[in-house]
C-alpha positions in Angstrom: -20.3 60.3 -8.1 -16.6 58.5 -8.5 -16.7 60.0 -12.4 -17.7 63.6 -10.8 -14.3 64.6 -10.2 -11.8 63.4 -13.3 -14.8 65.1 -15.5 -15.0 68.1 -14.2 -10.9 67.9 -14.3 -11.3 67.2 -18.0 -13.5 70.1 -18.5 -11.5 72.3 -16.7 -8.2 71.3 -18.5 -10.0 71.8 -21.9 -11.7 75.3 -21.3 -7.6 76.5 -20.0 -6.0 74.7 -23.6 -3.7 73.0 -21.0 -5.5 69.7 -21.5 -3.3 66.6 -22.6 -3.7 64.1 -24.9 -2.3 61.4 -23.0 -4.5 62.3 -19.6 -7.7 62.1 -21.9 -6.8 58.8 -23.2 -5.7 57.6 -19.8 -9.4 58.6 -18.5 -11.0 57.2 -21.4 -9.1 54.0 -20.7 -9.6 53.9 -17.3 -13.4 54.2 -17.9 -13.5 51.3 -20.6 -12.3 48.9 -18.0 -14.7 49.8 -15.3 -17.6 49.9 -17.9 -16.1 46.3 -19.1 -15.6 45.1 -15.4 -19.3 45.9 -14.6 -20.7 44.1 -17.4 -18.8 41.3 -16.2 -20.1 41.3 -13.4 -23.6 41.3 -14.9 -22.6 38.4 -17.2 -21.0 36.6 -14.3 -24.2 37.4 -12.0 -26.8 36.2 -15.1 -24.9 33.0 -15.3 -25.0 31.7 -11.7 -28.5 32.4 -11.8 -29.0 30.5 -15.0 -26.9 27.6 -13.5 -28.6 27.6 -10.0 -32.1 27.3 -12.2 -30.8 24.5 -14.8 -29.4 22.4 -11.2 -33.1 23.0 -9.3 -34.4 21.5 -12.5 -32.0 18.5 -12.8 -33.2 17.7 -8.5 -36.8 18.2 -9.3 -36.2 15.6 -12.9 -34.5 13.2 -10.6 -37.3 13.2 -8.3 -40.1 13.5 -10.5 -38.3 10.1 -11.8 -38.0 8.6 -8.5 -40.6 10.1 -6.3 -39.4 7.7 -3.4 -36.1 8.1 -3.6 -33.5 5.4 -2.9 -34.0 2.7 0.0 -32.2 4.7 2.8 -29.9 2.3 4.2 -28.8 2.1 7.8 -25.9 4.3 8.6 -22.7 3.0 9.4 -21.2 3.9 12.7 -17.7 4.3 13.7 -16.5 3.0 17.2 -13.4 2.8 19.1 -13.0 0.3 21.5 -10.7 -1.3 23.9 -9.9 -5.0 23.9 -6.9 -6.7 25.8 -5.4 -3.0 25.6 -5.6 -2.2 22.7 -7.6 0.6 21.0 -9.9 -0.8 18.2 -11.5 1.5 15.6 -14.5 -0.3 14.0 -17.5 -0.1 11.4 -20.8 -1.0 12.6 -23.3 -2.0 10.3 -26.5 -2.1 11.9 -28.5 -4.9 9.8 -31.6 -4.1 7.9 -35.2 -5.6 8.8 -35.3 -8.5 11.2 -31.8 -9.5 13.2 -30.7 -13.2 11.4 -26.6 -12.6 13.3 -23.8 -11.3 13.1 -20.4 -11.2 10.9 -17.0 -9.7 11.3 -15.1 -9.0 8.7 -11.4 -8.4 9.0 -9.1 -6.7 6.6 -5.6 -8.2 4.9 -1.7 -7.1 5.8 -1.5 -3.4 6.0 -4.5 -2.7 4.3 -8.2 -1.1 6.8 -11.6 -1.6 7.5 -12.8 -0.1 4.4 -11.4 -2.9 1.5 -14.3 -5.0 3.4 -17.4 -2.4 3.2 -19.0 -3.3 0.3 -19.1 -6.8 1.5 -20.3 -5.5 4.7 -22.9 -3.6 3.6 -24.3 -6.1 1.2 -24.5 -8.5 3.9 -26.0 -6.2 6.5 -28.4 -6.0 3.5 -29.0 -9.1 4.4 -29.9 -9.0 7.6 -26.2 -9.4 9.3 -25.5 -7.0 11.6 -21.7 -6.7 10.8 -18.6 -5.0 12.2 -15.5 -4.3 10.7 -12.5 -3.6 12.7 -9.0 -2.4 11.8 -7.1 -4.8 13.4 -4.8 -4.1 16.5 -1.6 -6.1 15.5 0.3 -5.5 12.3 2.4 -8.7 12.5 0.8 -10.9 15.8 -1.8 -12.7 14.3 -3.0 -14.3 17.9 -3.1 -10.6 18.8 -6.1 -10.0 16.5 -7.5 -13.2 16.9 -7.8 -12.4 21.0 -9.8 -9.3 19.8 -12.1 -10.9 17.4 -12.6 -13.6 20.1 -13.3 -10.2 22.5 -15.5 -8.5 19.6 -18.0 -12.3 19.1 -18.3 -12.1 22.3 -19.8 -8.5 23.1 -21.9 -9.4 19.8 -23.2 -12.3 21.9 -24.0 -10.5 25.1 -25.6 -7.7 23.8 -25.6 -3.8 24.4 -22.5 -2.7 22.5 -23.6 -3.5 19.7 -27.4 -3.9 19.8 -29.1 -6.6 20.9 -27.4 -10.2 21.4 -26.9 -12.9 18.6 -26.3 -16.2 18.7 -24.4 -16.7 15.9 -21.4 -15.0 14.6 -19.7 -15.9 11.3 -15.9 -14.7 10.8 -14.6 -13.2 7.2 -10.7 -12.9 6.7 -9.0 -11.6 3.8 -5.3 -12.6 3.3 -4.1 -12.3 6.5 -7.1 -11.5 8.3 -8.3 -15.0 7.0 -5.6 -16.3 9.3 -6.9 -14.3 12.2 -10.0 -15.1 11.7 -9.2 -18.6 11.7 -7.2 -18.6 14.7 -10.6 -16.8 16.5 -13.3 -19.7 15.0 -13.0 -21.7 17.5 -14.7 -19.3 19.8 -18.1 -20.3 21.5 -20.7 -18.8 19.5 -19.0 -18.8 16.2 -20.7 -20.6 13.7 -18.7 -20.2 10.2 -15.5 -19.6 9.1 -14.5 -18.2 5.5 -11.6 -17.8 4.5 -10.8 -15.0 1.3 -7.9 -15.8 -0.3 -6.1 -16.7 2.9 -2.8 -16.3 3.9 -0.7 -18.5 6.4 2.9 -18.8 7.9 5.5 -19.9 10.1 5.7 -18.2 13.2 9.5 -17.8 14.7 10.3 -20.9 17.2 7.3 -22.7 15.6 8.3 -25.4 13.2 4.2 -25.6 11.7 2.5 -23.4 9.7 0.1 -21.2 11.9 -3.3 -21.6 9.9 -2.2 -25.0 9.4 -2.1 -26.4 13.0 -5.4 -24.4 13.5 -7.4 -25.7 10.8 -6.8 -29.0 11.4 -8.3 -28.1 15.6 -11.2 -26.5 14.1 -15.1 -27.9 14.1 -16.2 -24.5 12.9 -17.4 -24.8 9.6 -15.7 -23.3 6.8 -15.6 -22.0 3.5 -12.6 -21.2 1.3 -12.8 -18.6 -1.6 -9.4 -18.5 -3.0 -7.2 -17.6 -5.7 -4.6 -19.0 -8.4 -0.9 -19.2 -6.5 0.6 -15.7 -6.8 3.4 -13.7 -4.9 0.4 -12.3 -2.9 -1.1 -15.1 -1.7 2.2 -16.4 -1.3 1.6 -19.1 -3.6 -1.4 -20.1 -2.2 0.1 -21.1 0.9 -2.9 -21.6 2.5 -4.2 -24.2 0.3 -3.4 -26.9 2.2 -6.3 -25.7 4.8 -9.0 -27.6 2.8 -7.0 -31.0 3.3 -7.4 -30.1 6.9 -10.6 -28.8 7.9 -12.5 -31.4 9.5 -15.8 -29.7 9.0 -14.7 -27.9 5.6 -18.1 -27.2 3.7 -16.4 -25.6 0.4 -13.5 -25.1 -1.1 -14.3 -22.6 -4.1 -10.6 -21.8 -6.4 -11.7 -19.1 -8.8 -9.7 -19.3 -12.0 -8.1 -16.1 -13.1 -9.1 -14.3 -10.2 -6.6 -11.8 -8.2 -5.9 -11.1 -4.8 -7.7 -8.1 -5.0 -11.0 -9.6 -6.3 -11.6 -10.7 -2.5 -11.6 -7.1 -1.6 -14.7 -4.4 -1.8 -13.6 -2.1 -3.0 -10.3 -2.9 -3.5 -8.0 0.2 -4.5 -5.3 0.7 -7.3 -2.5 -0.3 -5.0 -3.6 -3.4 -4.6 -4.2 -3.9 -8.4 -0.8 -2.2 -9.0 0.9 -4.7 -6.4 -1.5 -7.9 -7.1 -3.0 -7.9 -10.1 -6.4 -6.4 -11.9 -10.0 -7.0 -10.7 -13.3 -8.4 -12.6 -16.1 -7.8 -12.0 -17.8 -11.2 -12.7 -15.6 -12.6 -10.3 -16.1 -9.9 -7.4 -19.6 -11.2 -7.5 -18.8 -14.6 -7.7 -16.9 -13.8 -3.9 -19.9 -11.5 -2.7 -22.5 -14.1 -3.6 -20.9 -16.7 -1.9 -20.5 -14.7 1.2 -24.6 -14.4 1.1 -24.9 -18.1 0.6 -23.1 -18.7 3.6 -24.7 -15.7 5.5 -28.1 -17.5 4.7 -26.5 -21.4 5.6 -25.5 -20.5 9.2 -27.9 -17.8 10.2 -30.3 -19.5 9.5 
């Protein structure tokens, strides 16, 4: 019916001789690029239905393919916490098949949670039920250890978490490592490792944090660590494995980076540190499982 009118205009023009050319050719115009819009449309309209069909066939390949599907793993769950007054944001990952202990894994200097989940989630693989917290306390390193002394022992009494453990083993990267050293002496902690670790003097103090600790600790630990760099601080916490009464490895991986202790790590700290392998990514996840399966026993 929308044509109706500028025909019947047409007509009317051309029956009177007072028709003009450029009207005509305006019309004609006019109704080109409606006829060319619709078929457009119909193009447009045939191709997301051809699309739509060729993607149902890819999902119904895939799971022709793999009729089961993936192992669905547990899902992680995100909690916020106070300890020592302080608001805590954490990962939980809730360990698959029967409960062997727990793990916390804590993060380096201004980095998060999330450069530690791949190793949580291989170890909660593993049975570890594991939580990984973004610690309170940017530049108080007894600050975070108070809370991962707090976190082993709601992991221990059950509830928060899920049901009580008995064992808890502590991961630090950088300068979580010197957190989590400075926690490992907490009842119920039965392994320490250390991922690249990073140590320091604390103002007033005339010894090295991580230094003083080590030496105090019975825990036993493991040390994953690195070539001397600017990021490790030239592997300032080396001197740990001379200390450790109770030291069960210490593992120095040639050629690795800093960021080969994270997972995932991200292309800051490859821009900052140095680039990752993946050999030696496994080399640090693997070892985390050995001692996983060593002291949860």
């Amino acid at each position: 019916m929308r044509h109706c009118v500028p025909v019947e205009r047409l007509l009317r023009a051309k029956a009177t001789g007072s028709l003009q050319p450029s009207y005509a050719r305006s019309w004609l115009a006019r109704q080109r690029t409606a006829a060319d819009n619709e078929r457009m449309k119909t193009l447009m309209y045939h191709a997301l239905r051809v699309c739509t069909a060729l993607v149902g066939a890819a999902a119904v390949m895939v799971t022709m393919a793999n009729p089961l599907g993936p192992a669905a793993a547990s899902p992680v769950q995100t909690k916020v916490h106070a300890f020592g007054g302080h608001r805590v944001t954490l990962d939980v990952y809730p360990a698959a098949g029967p409960l062997r202990g727990a793990a916390i894994l804590s993060h380096g200097f201004t980095r998060s949670r999330r450069t530690l989940a791949g190793h949580a989630q291989a170890l909660a693989d593993a049975g570890v039920l594991v939580l990984t917290p973004d610690l309170p306390c940017t530049f108080d390193f007894r600050c975070n250890a108070r809370t991962l002394a707090a976190l082993v022992g709601s992991l221990r009494a059950g509830g928060t978490f899920g049901p009580a453990v008995a064992g808890v083993m502590l991961v630090g990267f950088s300068a979580g490592g010197l957190s989590s050293l400075l926690a490992a002496d907490t009842p119920g902690v039965v392994g320490f490792v250390g991922l690249d670790p990073f140590d320091r003097t604390m103002s007033g103090e005339t010894e090295r944090l991580g230094l003083a600790a080590a030496g105090r600790l019975r825990t036993e630990a493991l040390l994953l660590r690195a070539p001397p760099s600017r990021c490790n601080a030239e592997a300032v916490a080396a001197p740990w494995a001379t200390a450790l009464p109770a030291l069960w490895r210490d593992e120095l991986i040639t050629g690795a980076s800093h960021c080969d202790f994270e997972s995932p790590t991200d292309w800051m700290c490859r821009l900052a540190c140095g680039d990752t392998d993946p050999a030696r990514q496994e080399r640090v996840r693997q070892a985390l499982l050995h001692a996983a399966a060593r002291w949860m026993r």
